[in-house]
C-alpha positions in Angstrom: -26.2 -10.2 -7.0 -23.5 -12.0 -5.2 -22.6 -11.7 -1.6 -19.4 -12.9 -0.2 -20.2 -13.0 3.6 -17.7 -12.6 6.0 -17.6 -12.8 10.3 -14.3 -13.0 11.5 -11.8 -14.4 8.5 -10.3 -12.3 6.1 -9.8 -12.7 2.1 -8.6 -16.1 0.6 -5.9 -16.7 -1.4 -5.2 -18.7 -4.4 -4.1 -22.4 -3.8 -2.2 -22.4 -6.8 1.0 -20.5 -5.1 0.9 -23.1 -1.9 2.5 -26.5 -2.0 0.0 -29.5 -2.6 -0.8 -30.8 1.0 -1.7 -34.9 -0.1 -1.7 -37.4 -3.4 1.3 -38.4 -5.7 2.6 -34.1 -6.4 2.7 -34.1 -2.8 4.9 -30.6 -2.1 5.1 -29.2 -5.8 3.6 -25.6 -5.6 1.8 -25.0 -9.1 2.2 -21.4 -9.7 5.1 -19.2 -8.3 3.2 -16.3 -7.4 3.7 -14.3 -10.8 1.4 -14.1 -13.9 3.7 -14.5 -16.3 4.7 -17.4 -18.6 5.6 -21.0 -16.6 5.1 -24.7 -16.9 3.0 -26.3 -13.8 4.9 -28.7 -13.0 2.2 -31.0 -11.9 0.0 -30.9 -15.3 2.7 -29.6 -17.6 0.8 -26.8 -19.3 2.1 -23.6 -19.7 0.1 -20.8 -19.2 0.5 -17.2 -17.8 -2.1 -18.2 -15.1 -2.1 -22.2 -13.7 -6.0 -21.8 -13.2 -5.9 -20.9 -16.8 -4.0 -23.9 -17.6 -6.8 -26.0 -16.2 -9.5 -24.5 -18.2 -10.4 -21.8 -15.0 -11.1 -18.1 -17.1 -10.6 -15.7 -14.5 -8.3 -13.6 -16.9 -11.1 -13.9 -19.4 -13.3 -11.3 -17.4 -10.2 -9.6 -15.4 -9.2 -7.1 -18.3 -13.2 -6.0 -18.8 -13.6 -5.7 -14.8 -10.0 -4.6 -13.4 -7.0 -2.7 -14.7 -5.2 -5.8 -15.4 -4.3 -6.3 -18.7 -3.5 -10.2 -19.6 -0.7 -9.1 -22.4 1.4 -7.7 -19.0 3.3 -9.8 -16.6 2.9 -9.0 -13.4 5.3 -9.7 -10.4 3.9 -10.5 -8.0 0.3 -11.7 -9.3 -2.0 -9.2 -8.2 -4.2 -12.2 -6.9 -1.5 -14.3 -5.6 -2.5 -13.3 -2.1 -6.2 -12.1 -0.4 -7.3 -10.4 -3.1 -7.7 -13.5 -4.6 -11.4 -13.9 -3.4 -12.2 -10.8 -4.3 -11.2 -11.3 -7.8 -13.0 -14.8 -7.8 -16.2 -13.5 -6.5 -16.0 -10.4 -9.3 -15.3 -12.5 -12.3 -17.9 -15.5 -11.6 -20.6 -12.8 -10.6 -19.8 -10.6 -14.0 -19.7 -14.0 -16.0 -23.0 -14.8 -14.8 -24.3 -11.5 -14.9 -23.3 -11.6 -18.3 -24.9 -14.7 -19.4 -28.2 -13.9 -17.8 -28.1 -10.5 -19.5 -28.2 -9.0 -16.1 -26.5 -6.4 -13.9 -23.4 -7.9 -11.3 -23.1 -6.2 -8.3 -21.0 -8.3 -5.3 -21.0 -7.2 -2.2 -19.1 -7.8 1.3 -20.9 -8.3 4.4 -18.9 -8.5 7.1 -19.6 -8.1 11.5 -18.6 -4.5 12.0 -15.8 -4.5 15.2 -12.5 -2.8 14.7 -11.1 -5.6 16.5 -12.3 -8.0 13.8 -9.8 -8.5 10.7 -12.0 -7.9 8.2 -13.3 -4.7 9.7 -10.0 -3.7 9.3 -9.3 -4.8 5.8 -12.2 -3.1 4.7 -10.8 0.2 6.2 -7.7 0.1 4.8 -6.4 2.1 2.3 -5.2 -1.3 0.2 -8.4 -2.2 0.2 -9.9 1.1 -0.4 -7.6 1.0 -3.8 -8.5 -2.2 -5.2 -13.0 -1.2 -4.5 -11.7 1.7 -6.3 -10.3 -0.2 -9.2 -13.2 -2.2 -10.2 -14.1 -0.8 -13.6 -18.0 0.7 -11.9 -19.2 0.4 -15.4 -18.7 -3.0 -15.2 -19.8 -4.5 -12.1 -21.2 -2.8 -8.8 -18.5 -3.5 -5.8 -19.8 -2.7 -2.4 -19.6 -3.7 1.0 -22.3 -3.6 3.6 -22.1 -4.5 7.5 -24.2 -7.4 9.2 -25.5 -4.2 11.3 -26.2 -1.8 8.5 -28.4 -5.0 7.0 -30.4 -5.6 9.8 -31.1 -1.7 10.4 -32.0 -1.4 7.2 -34.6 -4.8 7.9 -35.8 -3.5 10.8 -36.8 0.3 9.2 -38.9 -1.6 6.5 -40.8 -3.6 8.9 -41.0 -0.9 11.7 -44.6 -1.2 11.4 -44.7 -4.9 12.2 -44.0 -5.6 15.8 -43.2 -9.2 15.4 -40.9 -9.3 12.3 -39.0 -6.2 14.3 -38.8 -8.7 16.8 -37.1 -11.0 15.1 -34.8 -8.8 13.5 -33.7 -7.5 17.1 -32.9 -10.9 18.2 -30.7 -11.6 14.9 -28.7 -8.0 15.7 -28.5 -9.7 19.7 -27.6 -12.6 18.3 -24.4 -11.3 15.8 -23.4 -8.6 18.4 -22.9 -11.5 21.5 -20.6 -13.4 18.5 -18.8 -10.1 18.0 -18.1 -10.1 21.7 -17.6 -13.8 21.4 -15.0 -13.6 18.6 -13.3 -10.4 20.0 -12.9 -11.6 23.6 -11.0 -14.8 22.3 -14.1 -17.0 23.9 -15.3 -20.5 21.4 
């Protein structure tokens, strides 16, 4: 089980498609944002994918988890942008998963605020259609709030005053960095 844990930020994107920032390719982007057949520029390999280029086999497991097929070119890549992480956090936990002879399941927690990006990622109906798109015989693809956890945490120790205790100060706690985050306050 894999959990990609979120607060305020949203998705990440793949570095490939962004210009290199330091060293001697200083500027060269590696990937232009499609999968389809190019050269990277900085290695030379050609490849649909540049991760794939350097030996990274995301589109190994894409095809058994998404509806992504690695004999189609697709313009733009469908992980060019945020979904990116999503796709990264699928494919490693359904790798391992498969290694371990064990069933993946990845899921999202995120601080509940609808002023919160994230929040409202994981309300809209972009994101509802990629969830929806992960092959559920595959891999289990959920998301669960920092709230909903600690609810759940404190119904299965409601009989034990002092671990109830601590869970109350942990929901305190993430709800005053909600209001932290939300009211533009460090």
């Amino acid at each position: 089980m894999f959990f990609e844990c979120k607060f305020t930020e949203s998705g990440g994107s793949c570095s490939q498609t962004e210009p290199l920032k330091k060293g001697p390719h200083k500027g060269i982007t590696q990937c232009n944002g499609k999968y389809q057949l190019q050269s990277n520029p900085v290695n030379g390999i050609s490849s649909m994918c540049a991760l794939t280029g350097k030996g990274i086999v995301y589109w190994d497991a894409i095809p058994r988890i998404l509806p992504y097929s690695t004999q189609i070119e697709y313009a733009p890549c469908p992980f060019a942008g945020s979904y990116f992480q999503w796709m990264r956090n699928l494919t490693v936990c359904f790798e391992r998963a498969r290694t371990t002879f064990k069933r993946p399941v990845v899921i999202v927690t995120y601080a509940d605020h609808p002023k919160l990006e994230i929040s409202q990622i994981l309300a809209s109906s972009n994101w509802r259609a990629f969830a929806d798109s992960v092959r559920e015989e595959a891999i289990t693809f959920s998301s669960m709030s920092y709230q909903r956890i600690i609810g759940l945490a404190e119904s299965a120790v409601a009989d034990l005053p002092d671990e109830v205790a601590i869970w109350q100060r942990l929901r305190r706690w993430v709800e005053q960095k909600i209001v932290t985050v939300v009211s533009g306050r460090k």
